[in-house]
C-alpha positions as CSV (number, residue, x, y, z in Angstrom):
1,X,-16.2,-14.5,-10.6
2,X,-18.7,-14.9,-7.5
3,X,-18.9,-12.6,-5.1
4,X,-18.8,-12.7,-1.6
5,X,-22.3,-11.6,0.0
6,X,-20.9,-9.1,1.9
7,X,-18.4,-7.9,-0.6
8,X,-22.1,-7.8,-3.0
9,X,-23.5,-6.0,-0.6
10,X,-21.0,-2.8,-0.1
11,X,-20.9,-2.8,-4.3
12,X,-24.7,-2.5,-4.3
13,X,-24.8,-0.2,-1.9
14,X,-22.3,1.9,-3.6
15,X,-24.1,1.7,-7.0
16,X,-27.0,2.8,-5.5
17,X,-25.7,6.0,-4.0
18,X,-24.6,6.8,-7.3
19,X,-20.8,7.0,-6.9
20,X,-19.5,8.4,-10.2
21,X,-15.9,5.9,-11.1
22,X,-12.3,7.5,-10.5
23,X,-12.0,7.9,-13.7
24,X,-15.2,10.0,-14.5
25,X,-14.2,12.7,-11.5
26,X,-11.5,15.6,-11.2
27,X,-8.4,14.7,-8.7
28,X,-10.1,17.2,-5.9
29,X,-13.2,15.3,-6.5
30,X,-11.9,11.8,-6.4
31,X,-10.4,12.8,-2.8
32,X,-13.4,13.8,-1.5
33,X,-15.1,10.8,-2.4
34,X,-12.7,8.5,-1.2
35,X,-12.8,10.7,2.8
36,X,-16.6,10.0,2.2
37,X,-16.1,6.1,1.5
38,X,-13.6,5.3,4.0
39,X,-15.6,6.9,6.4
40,X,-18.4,4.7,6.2
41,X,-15.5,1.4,6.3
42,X,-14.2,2.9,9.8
43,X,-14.8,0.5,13.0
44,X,-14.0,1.4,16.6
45,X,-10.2,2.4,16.8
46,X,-7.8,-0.3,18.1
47,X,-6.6,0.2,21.3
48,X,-3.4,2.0,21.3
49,X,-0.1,3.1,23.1
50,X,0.8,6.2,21.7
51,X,-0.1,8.2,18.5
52,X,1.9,11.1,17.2
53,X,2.0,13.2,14.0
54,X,5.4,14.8,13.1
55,X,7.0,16.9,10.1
56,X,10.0,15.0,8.6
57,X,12.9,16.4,6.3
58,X,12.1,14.7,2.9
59,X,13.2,14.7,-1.1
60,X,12.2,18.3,-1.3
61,X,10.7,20.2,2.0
62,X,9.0,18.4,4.7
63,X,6.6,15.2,4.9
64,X,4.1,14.7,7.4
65,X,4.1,11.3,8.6
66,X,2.0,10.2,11.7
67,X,3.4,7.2,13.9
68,X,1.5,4.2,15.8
69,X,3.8,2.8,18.9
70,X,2.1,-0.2,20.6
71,X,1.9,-0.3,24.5
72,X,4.5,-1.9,26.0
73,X,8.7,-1.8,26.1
74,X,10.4,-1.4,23.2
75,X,13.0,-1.5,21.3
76,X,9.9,-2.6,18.8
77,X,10.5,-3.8,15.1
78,X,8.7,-1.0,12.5
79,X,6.8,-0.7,9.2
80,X,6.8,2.1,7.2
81,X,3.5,2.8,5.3
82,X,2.4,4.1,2.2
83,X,-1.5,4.5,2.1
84,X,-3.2,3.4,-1.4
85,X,-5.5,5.9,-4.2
86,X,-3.5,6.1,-6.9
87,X,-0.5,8.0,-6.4
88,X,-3.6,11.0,-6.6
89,X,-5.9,10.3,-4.0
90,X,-6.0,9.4,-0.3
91,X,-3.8,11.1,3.6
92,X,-2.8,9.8,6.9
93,X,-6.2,10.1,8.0
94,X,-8.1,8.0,5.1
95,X,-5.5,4.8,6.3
96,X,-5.7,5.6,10.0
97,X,-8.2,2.8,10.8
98,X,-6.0,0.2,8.8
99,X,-2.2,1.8,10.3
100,X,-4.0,1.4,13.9
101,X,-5.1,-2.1,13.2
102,X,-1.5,-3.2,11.4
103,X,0.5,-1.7,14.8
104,X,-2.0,-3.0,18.0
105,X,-2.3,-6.5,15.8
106,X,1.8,-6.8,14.8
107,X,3.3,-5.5,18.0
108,X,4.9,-2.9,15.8
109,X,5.7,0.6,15.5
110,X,3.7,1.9,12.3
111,X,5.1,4.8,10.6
112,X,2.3,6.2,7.9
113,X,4.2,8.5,5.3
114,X,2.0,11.7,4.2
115,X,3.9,11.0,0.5
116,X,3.6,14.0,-2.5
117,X,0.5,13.5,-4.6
118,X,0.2,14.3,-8.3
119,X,-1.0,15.4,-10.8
120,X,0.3,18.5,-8.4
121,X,3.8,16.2,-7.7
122,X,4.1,13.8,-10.5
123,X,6.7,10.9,-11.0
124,X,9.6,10.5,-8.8
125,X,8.5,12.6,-6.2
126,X,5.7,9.7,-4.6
127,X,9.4,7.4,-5.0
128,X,11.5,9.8,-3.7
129,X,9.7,11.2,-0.8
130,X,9.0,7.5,0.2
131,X,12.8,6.8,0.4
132,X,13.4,9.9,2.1
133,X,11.4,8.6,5.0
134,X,12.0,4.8,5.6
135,X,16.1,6.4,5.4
136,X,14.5,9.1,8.2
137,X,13.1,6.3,10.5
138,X,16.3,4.1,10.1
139,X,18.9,6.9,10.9
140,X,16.1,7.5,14.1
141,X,15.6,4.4,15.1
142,X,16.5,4.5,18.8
143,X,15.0,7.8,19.3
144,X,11.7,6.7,18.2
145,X,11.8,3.2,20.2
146,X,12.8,1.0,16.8
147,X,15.3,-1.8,16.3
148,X,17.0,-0.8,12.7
149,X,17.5,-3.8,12.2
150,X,13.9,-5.1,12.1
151,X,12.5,-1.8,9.6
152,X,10.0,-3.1,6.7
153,X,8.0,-1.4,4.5
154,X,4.2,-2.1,3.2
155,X,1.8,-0.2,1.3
156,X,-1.8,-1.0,-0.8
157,X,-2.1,-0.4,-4.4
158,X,-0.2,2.5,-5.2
159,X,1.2,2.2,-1.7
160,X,2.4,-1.5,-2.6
161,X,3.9,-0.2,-5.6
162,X,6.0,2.6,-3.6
163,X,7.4,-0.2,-0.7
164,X,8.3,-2.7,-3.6
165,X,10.0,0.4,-5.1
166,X,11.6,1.3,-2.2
167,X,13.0,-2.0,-1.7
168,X,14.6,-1.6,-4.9
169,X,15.8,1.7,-4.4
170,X,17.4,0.6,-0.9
171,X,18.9,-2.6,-2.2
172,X,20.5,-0.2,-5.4
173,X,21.6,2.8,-3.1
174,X,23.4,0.7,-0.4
175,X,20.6,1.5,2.2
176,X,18.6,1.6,4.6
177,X,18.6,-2.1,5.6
178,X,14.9,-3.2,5.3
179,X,13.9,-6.4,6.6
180,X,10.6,-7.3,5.1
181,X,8.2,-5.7,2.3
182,X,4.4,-6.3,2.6
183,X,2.5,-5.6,-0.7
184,X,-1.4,-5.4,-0.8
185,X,-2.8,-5.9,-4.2
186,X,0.3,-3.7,-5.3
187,X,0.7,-2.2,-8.5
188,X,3.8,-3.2,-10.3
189,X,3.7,-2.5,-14.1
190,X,2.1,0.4,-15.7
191,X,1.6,-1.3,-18.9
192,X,-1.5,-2.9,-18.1
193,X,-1.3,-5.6,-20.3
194,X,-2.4,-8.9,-18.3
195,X,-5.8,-11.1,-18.4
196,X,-7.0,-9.4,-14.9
197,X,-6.4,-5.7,-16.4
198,X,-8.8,-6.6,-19.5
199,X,-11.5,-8.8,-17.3
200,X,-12.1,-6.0,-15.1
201,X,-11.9,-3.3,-17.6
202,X,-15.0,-1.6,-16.7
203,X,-16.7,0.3,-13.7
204,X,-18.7,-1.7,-11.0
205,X,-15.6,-3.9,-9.0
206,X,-14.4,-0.8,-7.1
207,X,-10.9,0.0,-9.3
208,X,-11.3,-0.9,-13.2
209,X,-8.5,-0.7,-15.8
210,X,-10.3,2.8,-16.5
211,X,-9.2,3.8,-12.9
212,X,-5.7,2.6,-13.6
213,X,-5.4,4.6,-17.2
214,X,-6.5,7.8,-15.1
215,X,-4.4,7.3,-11.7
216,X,-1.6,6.3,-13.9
217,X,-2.0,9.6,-16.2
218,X,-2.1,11.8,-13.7
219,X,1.0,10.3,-11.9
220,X,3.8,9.9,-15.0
221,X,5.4,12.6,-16.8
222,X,5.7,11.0,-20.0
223,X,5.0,7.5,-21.6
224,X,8.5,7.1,-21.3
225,X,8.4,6.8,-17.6
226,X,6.5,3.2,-18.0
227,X,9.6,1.2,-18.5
228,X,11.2,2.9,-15.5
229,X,11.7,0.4,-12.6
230,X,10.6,2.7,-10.1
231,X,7.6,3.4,-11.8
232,X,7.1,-0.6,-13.0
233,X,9.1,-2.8,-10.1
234,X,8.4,-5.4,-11.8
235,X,10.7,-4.2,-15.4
236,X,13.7,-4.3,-12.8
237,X,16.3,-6.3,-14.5
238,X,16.5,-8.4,-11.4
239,X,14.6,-8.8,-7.9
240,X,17.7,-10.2,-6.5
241,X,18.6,-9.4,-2.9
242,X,15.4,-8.0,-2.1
243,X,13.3,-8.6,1.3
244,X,11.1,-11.3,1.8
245,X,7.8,-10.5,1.1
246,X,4.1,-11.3,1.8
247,X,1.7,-10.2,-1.5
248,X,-2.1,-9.9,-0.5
249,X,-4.5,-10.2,-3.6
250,X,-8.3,-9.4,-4.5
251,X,-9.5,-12.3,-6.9
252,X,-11.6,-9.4,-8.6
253,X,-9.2,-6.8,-9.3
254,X,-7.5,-5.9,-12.2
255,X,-4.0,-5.8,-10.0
256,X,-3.9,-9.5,-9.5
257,X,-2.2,-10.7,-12.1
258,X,0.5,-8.5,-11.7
259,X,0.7,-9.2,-8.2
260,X,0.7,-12.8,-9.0
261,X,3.4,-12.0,-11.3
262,X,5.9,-10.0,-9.4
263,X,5.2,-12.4,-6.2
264,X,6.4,-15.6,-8.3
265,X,9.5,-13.4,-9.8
266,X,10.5,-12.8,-6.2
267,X,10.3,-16.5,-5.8
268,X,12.2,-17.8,-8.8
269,X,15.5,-14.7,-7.7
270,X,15.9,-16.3,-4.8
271,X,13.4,-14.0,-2.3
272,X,11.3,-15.8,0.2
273,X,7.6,-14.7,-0.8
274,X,4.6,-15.7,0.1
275,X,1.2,-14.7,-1.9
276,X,-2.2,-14.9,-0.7
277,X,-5.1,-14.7,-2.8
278,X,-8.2,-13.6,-0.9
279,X,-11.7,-15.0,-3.1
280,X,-15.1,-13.3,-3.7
281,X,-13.6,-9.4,-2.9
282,X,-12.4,-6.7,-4.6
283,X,-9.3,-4.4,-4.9
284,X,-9.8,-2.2,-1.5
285,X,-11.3,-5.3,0.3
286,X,-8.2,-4.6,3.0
287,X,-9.5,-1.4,4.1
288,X,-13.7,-2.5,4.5
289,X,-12.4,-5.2,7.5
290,X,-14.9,-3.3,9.6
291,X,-17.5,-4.4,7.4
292,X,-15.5,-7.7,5.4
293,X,-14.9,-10.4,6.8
294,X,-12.5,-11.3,4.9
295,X,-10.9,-8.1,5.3
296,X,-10.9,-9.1,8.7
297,X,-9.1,-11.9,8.0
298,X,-6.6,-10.5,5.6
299,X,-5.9,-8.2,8.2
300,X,-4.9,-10.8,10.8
301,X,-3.2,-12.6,8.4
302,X,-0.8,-9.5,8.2
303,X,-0.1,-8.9,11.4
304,X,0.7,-12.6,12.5
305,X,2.8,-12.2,9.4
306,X,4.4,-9.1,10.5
307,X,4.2,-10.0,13.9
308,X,6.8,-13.1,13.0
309,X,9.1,-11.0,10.3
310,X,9.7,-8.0,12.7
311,X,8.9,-8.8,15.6
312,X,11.1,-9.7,18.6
């Protein structure tokens, strides 16, 4: 696969620094290196209305979740956010730049959710916590400016695979009502068995299968837990009755075929899905806009997207 120039450029600049792979680091160590290599992906911050962190009640004590609300009157439609790194890596303050950009570009109030990481908090809590807060923002909607009836949920990576989760877990507990899922490169099926897990299998495209063995190690409490929907969305006997959705891929990443995947089940059970596949990047491409121009563009595909499902 070709790459874009400027996705070749970040890649080589990466190798050069000598950035060790996920999978070769400790969980401590793999978050400091991601703080370190979002920093350098941060642009000026989007102008913005009003920014405020809050503690929430959640699955088991409190979650920290920080919440974008857009200039202007509401009552504003709202996406609930669950940041990427592997169920292990990655806080409200590595996905700032990308929250900020999602809320001033959509017109909508984005709520970021601070979720339990393992290996410290393994399997269900990332789920449960999750849950916990989309239900939190949906029973305070009107306190916090938000029509419940326009409420999604989106997330990249392990943060896709937690709002397509979520939307399962809402549609089989009878609530909250969500309206729209956004998944970015998501992952959806822990047995890494596809063409794109094995073409990708090794170090140099930002996230190799390698990665995904390590992240998905530290994050399950036994083999078992693979054929668990809520682990693999896409082993759900059915995505019936699901929101629509908008999947956003990386043509070099070893997530797009299951993307691909669980975007054309959503189509054949009856969901209204649309999936864009972005060329020459890599997984993580969503995240480098400042420096991407397709990331850039992915971006503003989003929020036109969201803009239309959520919006007023």
């Amino acid at each position: 696969m070709q790459l874009h120039p400027q996705m070749k450029a970040i890649l080589d600049q990466a190798a050069a620094s000598g950035a060790k792979p996920f999978h070769d680091m400790t969980p401590v160590e793999a978050r400091k290196a991601i703080e370190t290599m979002f920093s350098a992906f941060r642009g000026e911050p989007a102008p913005f209305g009003k920014i405020e962190n809050r503690a929430i009640p959640g699955a088991d004590g409190n979650i920290d979740v920080r919440i974008y609300t857009p200039a202007g009157a509401g009552p504003f439609g709202a996406l609930v956010y669950f940041h990427g790194g592997g169920w292990v890596i990655g806080d409200l303050d590595s996905w700032d730049t990308l929250c900020r950009s999602l809320s001033a570009g959509s017109g909508c109030v984005v709520v970021s959710v601070d979720y339990r990481l393992a290996p410290e908090h393994k399997f269900p809590a990332g789920p449960e916590d999750c849950y916990a807060a989309t239900s939190w923002v949906a029973k305070n909607a009107a306190a916090l400016g938000i029509d419940p009836k326009r409420i999604g949920v989106g997330g990249d990576s392990a943060g896709g695979n937690l709002a397509a989760v979520v939307s399962q877990m809402a549609r089989d507990r009878g609530g909250p009502a969500i309206k729209f899922q956004l998944l970015i490169y998501p992952a959806t099926d822990a047995g890494l068995d596809t063409p794109s897990q094995r073409e990708f299998a090794e170090d140099g495209y930002v996230l190799s299968r390698k990665d995904m063995e390590w992240f998905w190690g530290h994050y399950l409490r036994d083999p078992k837990d693979v054929e668990n929907p809520q682990v693999s969305p896409a082993r759900a006997s059915s995505l019936k009755g699901l929101p629509p959705a908008l999947v956003i891929l990386a043509a070099i990443d070893p997530l797009r075929d299951e993307g691909e995947s669980y975007a054309a089940r959503l189509q054949q059970d009856g969901v209204p899905t649309e999936c864009r596949l972005y060329e020459g990047v890599t997984h993580g491409f969503v995240s480098m806009a400042a420096m991407l121009d397709e990331g850039k563009k992915a971006v503003a595909d989003m929020c036109d997207r969201l803009g239309a499902a959520l919006g007023k």
